[in-house]
Every structure is written in structure tokens, then in C-alpha cells.
N, C-alpha and C positions, 0 to 999 in steps of 0.2 A: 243696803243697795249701793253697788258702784253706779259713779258717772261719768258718761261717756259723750263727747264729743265728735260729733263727723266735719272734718273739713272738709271740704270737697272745691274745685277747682272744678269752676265749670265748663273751661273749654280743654279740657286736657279729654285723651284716648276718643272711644267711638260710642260709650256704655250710654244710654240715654237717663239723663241725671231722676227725672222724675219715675221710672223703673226702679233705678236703686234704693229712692225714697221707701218705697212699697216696698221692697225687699227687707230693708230694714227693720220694719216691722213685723215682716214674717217672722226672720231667724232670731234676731237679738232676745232674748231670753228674759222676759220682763220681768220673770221670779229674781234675776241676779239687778240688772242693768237698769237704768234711766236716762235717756238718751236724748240729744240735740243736733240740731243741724249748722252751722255756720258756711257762709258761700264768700269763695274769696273774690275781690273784684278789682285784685290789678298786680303785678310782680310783688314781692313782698308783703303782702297781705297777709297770706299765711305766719308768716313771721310773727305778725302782732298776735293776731289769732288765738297762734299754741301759747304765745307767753300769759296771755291775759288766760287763759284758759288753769295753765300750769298755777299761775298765779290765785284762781278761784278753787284750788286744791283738786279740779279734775280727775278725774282716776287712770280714764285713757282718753288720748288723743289719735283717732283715728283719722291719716290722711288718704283720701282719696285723692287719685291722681297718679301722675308720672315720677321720679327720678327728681326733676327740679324740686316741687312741691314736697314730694319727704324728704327734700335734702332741710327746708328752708322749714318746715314743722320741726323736723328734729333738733337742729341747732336751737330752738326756745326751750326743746324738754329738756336738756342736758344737763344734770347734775339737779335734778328735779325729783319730786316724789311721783310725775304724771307719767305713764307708761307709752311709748306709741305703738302703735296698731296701723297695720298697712290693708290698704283694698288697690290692688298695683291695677292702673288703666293707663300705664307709659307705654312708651316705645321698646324701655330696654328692661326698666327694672329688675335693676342690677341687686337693690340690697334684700329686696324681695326674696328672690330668688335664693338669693345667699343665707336666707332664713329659712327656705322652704318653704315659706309662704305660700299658698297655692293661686293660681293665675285667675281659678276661677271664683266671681263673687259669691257665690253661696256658702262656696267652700272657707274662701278666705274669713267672710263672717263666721261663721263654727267655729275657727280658732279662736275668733274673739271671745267667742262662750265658752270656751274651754280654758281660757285665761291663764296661760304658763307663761311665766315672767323670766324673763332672763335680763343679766345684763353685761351689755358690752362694749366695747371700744369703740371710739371713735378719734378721725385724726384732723390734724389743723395746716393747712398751708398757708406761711405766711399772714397767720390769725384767723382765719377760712375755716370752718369747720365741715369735714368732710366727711363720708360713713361710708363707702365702697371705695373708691380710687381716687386718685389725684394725680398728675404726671406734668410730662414737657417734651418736646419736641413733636412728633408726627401725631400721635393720638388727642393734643392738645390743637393741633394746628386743623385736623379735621375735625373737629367737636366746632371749633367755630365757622368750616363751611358748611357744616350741619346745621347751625345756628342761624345760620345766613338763607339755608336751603329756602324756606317756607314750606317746602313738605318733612314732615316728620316719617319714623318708620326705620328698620332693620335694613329697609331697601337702599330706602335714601342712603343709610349713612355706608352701608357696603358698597355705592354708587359713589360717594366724594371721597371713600379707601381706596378705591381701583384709581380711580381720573387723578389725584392727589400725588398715588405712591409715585408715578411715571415722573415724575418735577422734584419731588421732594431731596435735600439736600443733608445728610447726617449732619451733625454739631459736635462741637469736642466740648465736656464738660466735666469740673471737679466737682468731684463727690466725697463731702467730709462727714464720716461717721463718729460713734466712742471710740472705734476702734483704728484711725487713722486717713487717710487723705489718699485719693486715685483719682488717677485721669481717664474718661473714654471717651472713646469718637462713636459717637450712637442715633440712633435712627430715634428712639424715644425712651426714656425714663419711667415706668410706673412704681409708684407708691400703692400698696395696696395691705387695706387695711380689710377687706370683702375681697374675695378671690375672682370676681370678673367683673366687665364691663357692665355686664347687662346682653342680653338674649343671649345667655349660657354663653359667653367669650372670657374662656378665661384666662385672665392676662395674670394671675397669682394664684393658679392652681392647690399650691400647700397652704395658702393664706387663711387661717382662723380669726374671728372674729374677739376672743375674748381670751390672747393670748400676750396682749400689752407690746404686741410688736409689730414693726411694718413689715412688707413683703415687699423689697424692690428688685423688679427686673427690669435687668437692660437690654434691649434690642440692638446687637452691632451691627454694620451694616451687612448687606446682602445683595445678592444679584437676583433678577427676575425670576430664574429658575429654583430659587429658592422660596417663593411664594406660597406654590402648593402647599408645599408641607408645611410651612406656616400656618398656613391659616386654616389649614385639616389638625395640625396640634394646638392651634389655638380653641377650638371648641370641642376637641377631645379630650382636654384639660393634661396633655402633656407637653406643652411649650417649652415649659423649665430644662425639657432632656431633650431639646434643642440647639445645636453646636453654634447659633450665632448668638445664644441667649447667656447674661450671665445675672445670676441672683443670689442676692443676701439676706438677711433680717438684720431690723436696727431697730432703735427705737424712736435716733434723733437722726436727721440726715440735713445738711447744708447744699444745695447744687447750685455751685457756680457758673455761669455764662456768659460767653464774651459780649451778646448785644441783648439789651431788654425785648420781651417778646408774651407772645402769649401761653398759657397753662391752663388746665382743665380740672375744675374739682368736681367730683360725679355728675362728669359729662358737661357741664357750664363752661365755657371757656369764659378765662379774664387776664388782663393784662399785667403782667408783672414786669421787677425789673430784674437785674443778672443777679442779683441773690434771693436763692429760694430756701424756706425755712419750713422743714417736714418733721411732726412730730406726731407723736401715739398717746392719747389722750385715754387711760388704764379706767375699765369701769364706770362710763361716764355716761351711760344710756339705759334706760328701760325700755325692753321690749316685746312684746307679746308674740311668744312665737306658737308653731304647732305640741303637740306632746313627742316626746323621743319614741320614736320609731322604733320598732324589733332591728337590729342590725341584720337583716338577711334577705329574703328574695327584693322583700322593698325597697331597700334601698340597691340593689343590681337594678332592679327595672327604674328608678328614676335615672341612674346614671345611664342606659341607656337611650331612657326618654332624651334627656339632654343632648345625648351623641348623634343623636336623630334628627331632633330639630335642629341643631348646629348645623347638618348637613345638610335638611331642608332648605334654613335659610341660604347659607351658600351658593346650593345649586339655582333656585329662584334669580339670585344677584347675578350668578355669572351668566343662566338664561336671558336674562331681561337685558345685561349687555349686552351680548349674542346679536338678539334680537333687534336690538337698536341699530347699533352696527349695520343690519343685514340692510334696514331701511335706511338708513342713509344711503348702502352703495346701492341699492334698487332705486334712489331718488336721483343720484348723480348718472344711472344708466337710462332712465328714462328722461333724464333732462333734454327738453329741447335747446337746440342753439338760436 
């Protein structure tokens, strides 16, 4: 019999925690599994959690929760014999997705029963251990008005993209690989080690998880009218063969900066200072993913699942400013003097 651990973060997404409990025991498979609960009860909790857990030879550590919470489980499994298992109830869930992992809880438990082990990369910024992206400049700088927001959500954060991009100021930065030293004047830097954001945005489209390299695109700068198509190629997953985009793979990467500032490791912003230190940390996770797919109609229809709600989200965001907008100038036209 494996053992299996639930972390769960009880103020993360909308799922009602004592539902999941009871799900839990529907699906989890009591011929294979023997199962526990643990609730975290403050920022880094998780942390201790998965290590004490890893530590008591665990089998899997399932986190429930967002983006933060499997950033902060996984950095305790790393280079561990305990497996993680995701039940994704974030906003973006980003590495989720990048596994296939299915959005919904029933389904996501069944992968657990079905227990296919993989394992894969993961990278470090500046000693930071990180498992979808990492970066600087614009996508770091809204991840912290996101943080700031107090509402979470696709909305929110495509709402401090738009307000944001109108002020934001490119940066010129050196960028040292194996392979030598350049300069570029850029809108934002990503490192990616998982090929998107989180809600199908994919900022490292080619980017493989278990191939010991990073995925860095740079965004130079652009004009307004260059947006669209940005950001219709950014969750069509063709950004890469975008004429302001320029990208490489490395495995080590140094980016120099004239003024300390802040950076993003999946989605957290934190404060750093002009030298940043990006590395690809080769085999360094266990994780429970789906069984490999027949390569054919299923996976066409997921990649258009994706292209779809890319453009759901989208259109919502640029509706919901629309909308705003309209009520403001219907408030200023109806303003008495």
C-alpha cells in the first residue's frame, strides 16, 4: 500500500474544502493507497509539510491549491524518493497544465490512481527554486500588482497587463550564457522551464519540461499596435514567430541590470538585486502525471481547447474594460455641476 498525503491550503481557489474531503474517498483507490490530510495555516507552511512528509518516506505528496502552494510543496520534494501530485484550484496553474493534468477534481484524482511517474526539471533563480517560469522586467513587475491586487483571477491579472503596459518603460540588460555575452533593450526576460504562464499563456511555447534546458524569450520593445497580435500569439502558443520576440535555450544564464528591482518566480514576485543567476536543475522531481495519450484527434482537440479559452479569457478582459470605461464616461456625463 502507497501513502499518500493531501496538502491543502484552505483559502486558495473557490472548491469547498470539506467536498473535496468526501471526494477523496470516493475516488482514491483504497486497494492501492492510504491516505491523509494536512491543512496549511499560514505562507510557508506547506514547506514544512512536504519536507516532514518526504522525510517520513511518503509516497506522494498531493498539493491542493494554486501556483504558490505547488511552487512551495515542490521545492521540499526535490531530489526526494516522494512523488507530487497536483489537484490545481489556482488562478493560473501554470505547471498543471503543463502536465496535462486535468482542471477538473475528479478527473485530476484518477491520475493519481493511475500513478505514472515521470520525472523532471526543475530551475533556481538566484537559489529560488522554481518549476514553470521565472523572469524580469514587465511580467515581474505585474505579478507584484497582482499581488498587491487582493482580488485574484485571469481577470485581475489581464486588468494590471492592460493599466500597466500604458507606463511601463523597456530596460537594457546583459545577458551571459555558455555560449557568450549580449545586450538587449527589453520589455521582459522569461526563463522558462514549463512553456506558459498559467491560463494557457504561453510565453515558451517549444519549452519541454525534461529536456535539461531553459527556454528564454525576450520581448523587445513595441508599439500599441502591436499588442493584438501579441497577445492572440501569446495563447495561440506562437509568440516565438513573432518579429519583436527573440529566443534561445541555455542551461545557465546571468542577467545583468543597471538598478535592483523586482522578479517573478512562478508568478510570486520578489526583490532582487542587478545580478540575476538562472539555472536548469536536470531530473530533479517526481511527478505524477496522466498516461501518454494516442498522439492524434486528442491531442488536436486539447490544443484547441486551449486556443479557445485563450481567447475566452481575452475577450472577457478586454469586455470588462470596455465596460468600465463606458461607466465611467456615463458617470462623468451624468455628473451634476
Amino acid at each position: 500500500m502507497k501513502k499518500i498525503v493531501f496538502i491543502i491550503n484552505p483559502i486558495s481557489g473557490t472548491q469547498n474544502k470539506d467536498s473535496l474531503v468526501k471526494l477523496f474517498g470516493e475516488i482514491i483507490d483504497s486497494s492501492k493507497f492510504t491516505w491523509e490530510i494536512a491543512y496549511t495555516e499560514r505562507a510557508g507552511h506547506a514547506v514544512e509539510l512536504a519536507a516532514q512528509a518526504a522525510k517520513d518516506n511518503i509516497d506522494i505528496v498531493v498539493a491542493v491549491g494554486g501556483d504558490g502552494t505547488i511552487n512551495e510543496i515542490a521545492r521540499s520534494l526535490v531530489h526526494t524518493d516522494t512523488a507530487l501530485a497536483i489537484l490545481p484550484l489556482g488562478s493560473g496553474n501554470g505547471l498543471a497544465r503543463h502536465l496535462r493534468i486535468p482542471l477538473e477534481v475528479k478527473k485530476a484524482l484518477q491520475v493519481i490512481n493511475e500513478g505514472v511517474t515521470e520525472t523532471i526539471d526543475y530551475g533556481k533563480i538566484n537559489g529560488t527554486s522554481f518549476f514553470c517560469t521565472c523572469g524580469v522586467g514587465f511580467d515581474a513587475f505585474v505579478s507584484l500588482k497582482f499581488a498587491e491586487a487582493g482580488r485574484r483571477g485571469p481577470l485581475t491579472y489581464l486588468e494590471k497587463t492592460l493599466l500597466e503596459s500604458l507606463n511601463y518603460k523597456p530596460e537594457t540588460y546583459e545577458l551571459e550564457t555558455e555560449d557568450g555575452t549580449q545586450k538587449y533593450k527589453a520589455f521582459l526576460i522569461a526563463c522558462g522551464n514549463a512553456s506558459q504562464y498559467g491560463n494557457n499563456a504561453y510565453i515558451a511555447p517549444q519549452a519541454t519540461i525534461t529536456d535539461g534546458l531553459l527556454d528564454v524569450t525576450i520581448l523587445e520593445p513595441f508599439t500599441v499596435l502591436d499588442v493584438p497580435s501579441l497577445a492572440f500569439q501569446l495563447f495561440n502558443k506562437t509568440i516565438d514567430q513573432n518579429s519583436h520576440i527573440k529566443s534561445f535555450r541555455c542551461k545557465n544564464l546571468r542577467i545583468h541590470r543597471m538598478c535592483e528591482g523586482v522578479v517573478h518566480y512562478d508568478g510570486d514576485p520578489i526583490k532582487m538585486g542587478k545580478d540575476i543567476d538562472v539555472e536548469v536543475i536536470t531530473k530533479g522531481l517526481k511527478v505524477i502525471i496522466p498516461p501518454e495519450k494516442k498522439k492524434s484527434n486528442t491531442n488536436m482537440l486539447d490544443k484547441a481547447s486551449g486556443y479557445i479559452n485563450g481567447l475566452k479569457t481575452l475577450n472577457e478582459a478586454i469586455f470588462n474594460d470596455i465596460t468600465s470605461r463606458n461607466k465611467e464616461f456615463i458617470k462623468k456625463l451624468t455628473k451634476k455641476d
